[in-house]
C-alpha positions as CSV (number, residue, x, y, z in Angstrom):
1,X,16.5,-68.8,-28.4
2,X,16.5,-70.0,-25.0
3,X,15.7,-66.8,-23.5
4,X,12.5,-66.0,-26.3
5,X,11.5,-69.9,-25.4
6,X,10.9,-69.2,-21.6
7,X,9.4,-66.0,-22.5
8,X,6.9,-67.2,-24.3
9,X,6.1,-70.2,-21.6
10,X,6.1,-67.3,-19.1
11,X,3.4,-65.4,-20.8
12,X,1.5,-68.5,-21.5
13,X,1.5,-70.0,-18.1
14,X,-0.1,-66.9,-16.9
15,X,-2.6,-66.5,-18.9
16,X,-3.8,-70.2,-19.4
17,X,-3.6,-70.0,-15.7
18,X,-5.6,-67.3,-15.3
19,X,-8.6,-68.6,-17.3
20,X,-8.4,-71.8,-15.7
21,X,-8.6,-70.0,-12.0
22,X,-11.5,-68.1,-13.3
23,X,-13.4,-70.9,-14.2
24,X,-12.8,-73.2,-10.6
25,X,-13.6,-69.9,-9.1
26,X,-17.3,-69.8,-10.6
27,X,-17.9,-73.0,-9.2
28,X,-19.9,-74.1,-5.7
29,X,-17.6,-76.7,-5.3
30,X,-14.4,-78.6,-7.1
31,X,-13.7,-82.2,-5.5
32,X,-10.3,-83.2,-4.8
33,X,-10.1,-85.7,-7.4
34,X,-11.0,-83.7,-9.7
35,X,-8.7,-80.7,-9.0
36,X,-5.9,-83.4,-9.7
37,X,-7.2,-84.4,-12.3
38,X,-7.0,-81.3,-14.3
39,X,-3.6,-80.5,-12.9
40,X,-2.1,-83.8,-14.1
41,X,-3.3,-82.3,-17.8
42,X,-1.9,-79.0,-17.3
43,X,2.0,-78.7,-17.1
44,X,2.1,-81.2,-19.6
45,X,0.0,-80.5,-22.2
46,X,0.8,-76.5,-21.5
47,X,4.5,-76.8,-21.8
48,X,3.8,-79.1,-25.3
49,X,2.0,-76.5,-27.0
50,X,4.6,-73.4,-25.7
51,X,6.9,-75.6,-27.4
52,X,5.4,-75.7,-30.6
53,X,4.3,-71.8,-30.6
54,X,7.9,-70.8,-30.2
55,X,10.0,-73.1,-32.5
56,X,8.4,-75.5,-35.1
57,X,10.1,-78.3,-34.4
58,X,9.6,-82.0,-34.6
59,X,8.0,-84.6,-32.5
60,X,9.9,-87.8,-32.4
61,X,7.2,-90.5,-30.6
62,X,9.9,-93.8,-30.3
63,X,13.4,-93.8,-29.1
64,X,14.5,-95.8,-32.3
65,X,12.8,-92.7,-34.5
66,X,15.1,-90.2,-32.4
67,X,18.2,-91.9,-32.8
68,X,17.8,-92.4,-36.5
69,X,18.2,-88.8,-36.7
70,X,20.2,-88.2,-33.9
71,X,21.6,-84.9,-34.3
72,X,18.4,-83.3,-35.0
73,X,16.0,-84.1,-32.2
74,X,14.9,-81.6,-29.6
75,X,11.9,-83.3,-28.7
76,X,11.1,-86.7,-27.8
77,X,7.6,-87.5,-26.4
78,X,7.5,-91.2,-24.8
79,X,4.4,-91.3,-22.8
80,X,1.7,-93.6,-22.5
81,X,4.1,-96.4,-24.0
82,X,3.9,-98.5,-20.9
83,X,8.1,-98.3,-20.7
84,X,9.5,-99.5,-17.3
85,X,13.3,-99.4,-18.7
86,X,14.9,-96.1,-20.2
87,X,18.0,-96.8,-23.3
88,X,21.0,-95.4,-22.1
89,X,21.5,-94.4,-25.6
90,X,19.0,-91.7,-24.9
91,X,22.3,-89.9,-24.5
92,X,22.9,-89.6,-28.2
93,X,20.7,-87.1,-28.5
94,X,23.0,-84.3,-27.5
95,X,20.4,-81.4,-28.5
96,X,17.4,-82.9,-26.6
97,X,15.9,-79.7,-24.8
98,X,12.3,-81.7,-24.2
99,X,11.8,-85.0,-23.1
100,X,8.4,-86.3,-22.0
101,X,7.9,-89.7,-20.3
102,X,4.9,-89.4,-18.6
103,X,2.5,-92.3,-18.3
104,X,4.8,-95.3,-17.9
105,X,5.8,-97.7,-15.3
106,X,9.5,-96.0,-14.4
107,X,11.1,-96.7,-11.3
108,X,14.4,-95.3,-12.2
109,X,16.2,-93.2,-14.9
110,X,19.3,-94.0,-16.7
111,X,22.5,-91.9,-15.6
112,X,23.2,-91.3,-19.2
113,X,20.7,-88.2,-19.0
114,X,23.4,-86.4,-17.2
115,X,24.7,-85.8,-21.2
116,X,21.8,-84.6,-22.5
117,X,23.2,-80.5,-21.6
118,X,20.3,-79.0,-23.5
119,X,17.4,-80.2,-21.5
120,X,15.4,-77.5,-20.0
121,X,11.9,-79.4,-19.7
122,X,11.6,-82.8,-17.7
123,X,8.2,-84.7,-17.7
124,X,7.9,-87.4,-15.2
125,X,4.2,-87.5,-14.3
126,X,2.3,-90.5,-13.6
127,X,5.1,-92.9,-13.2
128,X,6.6,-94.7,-9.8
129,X,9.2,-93.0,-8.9
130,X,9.5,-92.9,-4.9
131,X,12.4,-90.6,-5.4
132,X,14.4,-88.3,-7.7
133,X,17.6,-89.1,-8.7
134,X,20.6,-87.2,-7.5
135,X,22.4,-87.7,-10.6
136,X,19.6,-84.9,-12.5
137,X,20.2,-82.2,-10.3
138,X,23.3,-82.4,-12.7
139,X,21.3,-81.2,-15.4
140,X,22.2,-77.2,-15.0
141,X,20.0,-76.2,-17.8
142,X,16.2,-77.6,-16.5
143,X,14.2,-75.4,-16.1
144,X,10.9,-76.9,-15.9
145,X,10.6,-80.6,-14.0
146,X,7.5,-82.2,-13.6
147,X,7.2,-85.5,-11.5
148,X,3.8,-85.1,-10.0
149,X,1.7,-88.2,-9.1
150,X,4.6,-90.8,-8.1
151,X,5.3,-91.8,-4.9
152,X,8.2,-89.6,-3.9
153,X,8.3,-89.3,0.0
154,X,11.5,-87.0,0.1
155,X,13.6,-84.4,-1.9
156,X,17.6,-84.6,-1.1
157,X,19.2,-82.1,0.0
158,X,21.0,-81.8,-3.1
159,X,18.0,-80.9,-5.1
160,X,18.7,-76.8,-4.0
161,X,21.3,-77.6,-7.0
162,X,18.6,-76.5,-9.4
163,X,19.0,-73.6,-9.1
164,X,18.0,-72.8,-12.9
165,X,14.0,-74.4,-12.3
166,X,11.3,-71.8,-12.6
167,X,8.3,-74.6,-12.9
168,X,8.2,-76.7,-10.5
169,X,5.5,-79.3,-10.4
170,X,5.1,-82.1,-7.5
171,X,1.8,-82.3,-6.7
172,X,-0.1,-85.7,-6.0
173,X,3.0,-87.2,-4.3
174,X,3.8,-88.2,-0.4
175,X,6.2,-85.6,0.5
176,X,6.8,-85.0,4.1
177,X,8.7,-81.9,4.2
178,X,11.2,-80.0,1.8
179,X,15.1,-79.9,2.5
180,X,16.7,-76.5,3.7
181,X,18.0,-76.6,0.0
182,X,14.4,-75.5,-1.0
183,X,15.4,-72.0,-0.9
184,X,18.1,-71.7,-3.2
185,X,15.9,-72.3,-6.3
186,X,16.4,-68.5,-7.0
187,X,14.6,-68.8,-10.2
188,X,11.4,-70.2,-9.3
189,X,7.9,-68.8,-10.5
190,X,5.9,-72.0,-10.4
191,X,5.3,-74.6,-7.6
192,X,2.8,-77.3,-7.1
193,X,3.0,-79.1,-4.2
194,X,-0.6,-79.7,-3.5
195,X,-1.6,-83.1,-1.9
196,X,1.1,-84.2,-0.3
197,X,1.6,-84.5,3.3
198,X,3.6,-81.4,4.5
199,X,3.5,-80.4,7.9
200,X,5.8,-77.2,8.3
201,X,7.5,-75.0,5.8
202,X,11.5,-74.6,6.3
203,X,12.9,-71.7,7.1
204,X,14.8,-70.9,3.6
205,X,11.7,-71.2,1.8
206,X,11.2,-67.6,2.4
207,X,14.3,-67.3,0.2
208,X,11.9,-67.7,-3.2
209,X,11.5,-63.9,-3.2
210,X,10.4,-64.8,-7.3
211,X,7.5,-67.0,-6.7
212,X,4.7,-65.7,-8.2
213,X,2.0,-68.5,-8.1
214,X,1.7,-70.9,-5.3
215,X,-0.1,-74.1,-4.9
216,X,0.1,-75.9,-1.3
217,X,-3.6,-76.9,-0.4
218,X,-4.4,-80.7,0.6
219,X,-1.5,-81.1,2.5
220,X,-1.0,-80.7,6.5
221,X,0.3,-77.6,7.4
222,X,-0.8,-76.3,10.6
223,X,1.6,-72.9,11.1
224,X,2.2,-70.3,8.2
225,X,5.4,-69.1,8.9
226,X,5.9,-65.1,9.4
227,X,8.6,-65.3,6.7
228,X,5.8,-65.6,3.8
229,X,5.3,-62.1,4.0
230,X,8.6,-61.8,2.5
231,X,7.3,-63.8,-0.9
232,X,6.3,-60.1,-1.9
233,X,6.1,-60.8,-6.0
234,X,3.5,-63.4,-5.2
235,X,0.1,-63.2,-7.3
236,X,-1.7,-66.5,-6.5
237,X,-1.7,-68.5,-3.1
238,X,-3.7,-71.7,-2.6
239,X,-3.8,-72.9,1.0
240,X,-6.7,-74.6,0.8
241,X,-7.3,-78.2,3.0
242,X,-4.8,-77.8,5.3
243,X,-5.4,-77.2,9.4
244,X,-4.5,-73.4,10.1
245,X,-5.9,-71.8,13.2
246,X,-4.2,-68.9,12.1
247,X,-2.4,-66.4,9.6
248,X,0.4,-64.5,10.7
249,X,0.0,-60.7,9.9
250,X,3.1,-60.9,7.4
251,X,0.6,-62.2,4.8
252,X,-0.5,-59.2,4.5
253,X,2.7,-57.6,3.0
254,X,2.0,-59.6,0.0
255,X,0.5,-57.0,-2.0
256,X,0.6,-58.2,-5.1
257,X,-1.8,-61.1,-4.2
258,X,-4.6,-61.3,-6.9
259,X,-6.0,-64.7,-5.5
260,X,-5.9,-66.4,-1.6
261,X,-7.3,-69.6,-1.0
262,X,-7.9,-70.7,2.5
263,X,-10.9,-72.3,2.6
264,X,-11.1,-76.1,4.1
265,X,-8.7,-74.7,7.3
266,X,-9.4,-74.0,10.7
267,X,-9.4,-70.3,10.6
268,X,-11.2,-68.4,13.5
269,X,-10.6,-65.2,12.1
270,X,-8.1,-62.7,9.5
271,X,-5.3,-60.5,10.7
272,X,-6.4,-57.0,11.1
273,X,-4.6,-55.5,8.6
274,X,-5.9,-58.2,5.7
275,X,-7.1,-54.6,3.9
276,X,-3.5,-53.8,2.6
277,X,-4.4,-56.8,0.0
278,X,-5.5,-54.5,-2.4
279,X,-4.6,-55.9,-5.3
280,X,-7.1,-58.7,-4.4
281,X,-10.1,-60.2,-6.2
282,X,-10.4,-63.8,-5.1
283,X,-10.8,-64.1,-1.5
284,X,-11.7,-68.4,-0.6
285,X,-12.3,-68.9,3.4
286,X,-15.5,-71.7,2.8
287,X,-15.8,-74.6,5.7
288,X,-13.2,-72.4,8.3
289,X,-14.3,-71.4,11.8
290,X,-14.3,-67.8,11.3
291,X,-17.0,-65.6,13.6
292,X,-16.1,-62.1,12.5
293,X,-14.1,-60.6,9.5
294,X,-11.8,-57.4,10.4
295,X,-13.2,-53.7,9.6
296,X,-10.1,-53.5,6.9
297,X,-12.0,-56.1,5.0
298,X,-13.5,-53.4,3.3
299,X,-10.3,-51.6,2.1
300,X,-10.0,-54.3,-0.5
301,X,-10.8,-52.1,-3.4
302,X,-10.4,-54.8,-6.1
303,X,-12.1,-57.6,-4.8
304,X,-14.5,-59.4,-6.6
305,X,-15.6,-62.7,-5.5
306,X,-16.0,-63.8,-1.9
307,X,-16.9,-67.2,-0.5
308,X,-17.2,-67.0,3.3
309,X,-19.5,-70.3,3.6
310,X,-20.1,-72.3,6.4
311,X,-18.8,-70.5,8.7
312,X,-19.8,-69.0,12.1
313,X,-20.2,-65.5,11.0
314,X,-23.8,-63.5,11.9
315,X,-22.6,-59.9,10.7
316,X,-20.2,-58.5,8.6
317,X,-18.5,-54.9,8.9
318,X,-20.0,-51.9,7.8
319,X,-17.5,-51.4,5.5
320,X,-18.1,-54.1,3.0
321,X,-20.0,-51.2,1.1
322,X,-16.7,-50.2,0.1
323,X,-16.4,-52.8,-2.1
324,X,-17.8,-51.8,-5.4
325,X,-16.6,-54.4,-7.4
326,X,-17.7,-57.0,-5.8
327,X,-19.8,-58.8,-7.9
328,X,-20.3,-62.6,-6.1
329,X,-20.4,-62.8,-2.5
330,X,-21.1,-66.9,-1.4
331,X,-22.3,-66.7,2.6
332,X,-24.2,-70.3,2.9
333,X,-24.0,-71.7,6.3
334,X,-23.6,-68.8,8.5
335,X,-25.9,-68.0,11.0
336,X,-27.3,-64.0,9.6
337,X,-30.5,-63.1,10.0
338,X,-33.5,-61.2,8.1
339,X,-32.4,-58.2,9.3
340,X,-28.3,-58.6,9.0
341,X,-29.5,-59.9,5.5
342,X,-31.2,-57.3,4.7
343,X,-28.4,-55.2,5.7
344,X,-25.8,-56.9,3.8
345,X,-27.5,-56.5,0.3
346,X,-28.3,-52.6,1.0
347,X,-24.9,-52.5,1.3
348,X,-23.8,-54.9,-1.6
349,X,-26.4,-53.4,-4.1
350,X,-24.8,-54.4,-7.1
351,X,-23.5,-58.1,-6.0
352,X,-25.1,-61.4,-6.3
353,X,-25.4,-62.7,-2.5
354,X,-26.3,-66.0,-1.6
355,X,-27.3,-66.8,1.6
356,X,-29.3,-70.3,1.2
């Protein structure tokens, strides 16, 4: 049952993921408040209704509910009840696979959750928590933890011990860095950590050779390390509002990329060999310093939306007429001319081009 449960979220995640990318993509412009916003709904209320599609099971909404009927919860729901204190006797509920306490006033959690052997999906949003506790990394069947908007400033070391988590959600937090740990979460698919405060990368986190979507933009990373290109199942990469000058040409071995955000950086320009994205159809670089785009540009046989505003571009390759399916091409803010223009939608026949 396990196995069919995570199946299920898996599908789901993808494609409620997808439609939500595919609207923010259509969009001039989504703020950063906003962006959080949304994603403080989404693990939540995505992983609620996965739930209820693959088992139609109760919702218990009060801890003195559950533990009338101990034996026969599996899902316990405590947000938005303003609780700053957690009943050890939570740990009577020896079948509890989801547990939800998001929008509350927690500082800490109970050690007693260290019995509860069937949880798989943690909710922790919204809270004040300023760090996780060591004691959960106990829990060897999570799967899913979400503790995004608290105030956590560090992960342990320790938390590599989950090695079972395949959604991973931390966004809206004050992380500084991840522990060398980070790479030992074999199993993850999912990870949010944008807006945080994140400098570097470490080393092992080129270990996650299963991470398919990634979400790092609003924090402060200034080198991509070459050890990204070896994140090769990856399908969705948000690097947006961070301060790269540069992407090391290993990003390009990520073939599977269907989306790469990078606008809101410091970008003067692509690797060379950007082309061998070819899976690619979302290509962000708005508000970067970028003069020229590479010839390969136009090997990009999928792509079909482009935002290359404010910039400092006043040409683009010949080779853009390659791209047949492009359909929305955003170039505000550069510096083209009539006749560069002009140029551009000969080539582009069939794309809507803004330039103003």
């Amino acid at each position: 049952m396990t196995k069919q449960l995570l199946l299920v979220c898996a599908a789901f995640l993808a494609s409620s993921c997808s439609e939500e990318r595919q609207a923010n993509v259509n969009k001039p412009e989504i703020t950063k408040g906003e962006k959080n916003k949304a994603e403080q709904k989404g693990p939540v209320e995505l992983f609620d209704r996965t739930q209820q599609i693959a088992r139609n099971d109760k919702t218990y909404r009060s801890i003195e509910e559950a533990l009338s009927e101990a034996n026969k919860v599996e899902k316990l729901d405590l947000s938005n009840q303003d609780i700053r204190n957690l009943s050890d006797s939570i740990a009577r509920l020896k079948n509890l696979s989801t547990l939800w306490l998001h929008n509350n006033s927690l500082k800490i959690l109970p050690q007693s959750l260290t019995h509860l052997h069937n949880l798989n999906a943690l909710g922790l949003d919204n809270n004040f928590f300023d760090s996780i506790p060591s004691f959960l990394f106990e829990l060897k069947s999570l799967t899913h933890l979400s503790a995004s908007n608290n105030k956590l400033t560090y992960l342990p070391n320790s938390f590599g011990d989950l090695k079972h988590i395949a959604t991973l959600n931390l966004y809206h937090n004050k992380l500084l860095s991840l522990p060398h740990s980070f790479g030992k979460l074999a199993n993850l698919t999912n990870l949010n950590l944008v807006d945080n405060n994140l400098d570097n990368l470490p080393w092992s986190f080129g270990q996650l050779i299963n991470l398919e979507i990634v979400e790092i933009g609003y924090n402060q990373l200034t080198v991509l390390p070459y050890f990204i290109g070896n994140l090769i199942n990856m399908t969705w990469f948000d690097l947006s509002s961070n301060q790269l000058t540069e992407l090391p040409e290993s990003i390009t071995n990520l073939s599977n990329l269907t989306g790469l955000l990078l606008e809101k950086n410091r970008l003067t320009g692509l690797p060379d060999s950007i082309g061998k994205l070819s899976n690619l159809t979302k290509l962000l670089l708005k508000e970067n310093q970028i003069s020229s785009l590479p010839e390969s540009i136009g090997e990009l046989s999928n792509i079909e939306w482009i935002d290359i505003r404010d910039n400092k571009l006043n040409s683009l390759p010949e080779s853009i007429g390659k791209l047949t399916k492009l359909t929305q091409l955003y170039a505000e803010g550069n510096q083209f001319n009539d006749e560069e223009r002009e140029k551009i939608r000969r080539l582009l026949p069939n794309c809507e081009i803004k330039f103003e």
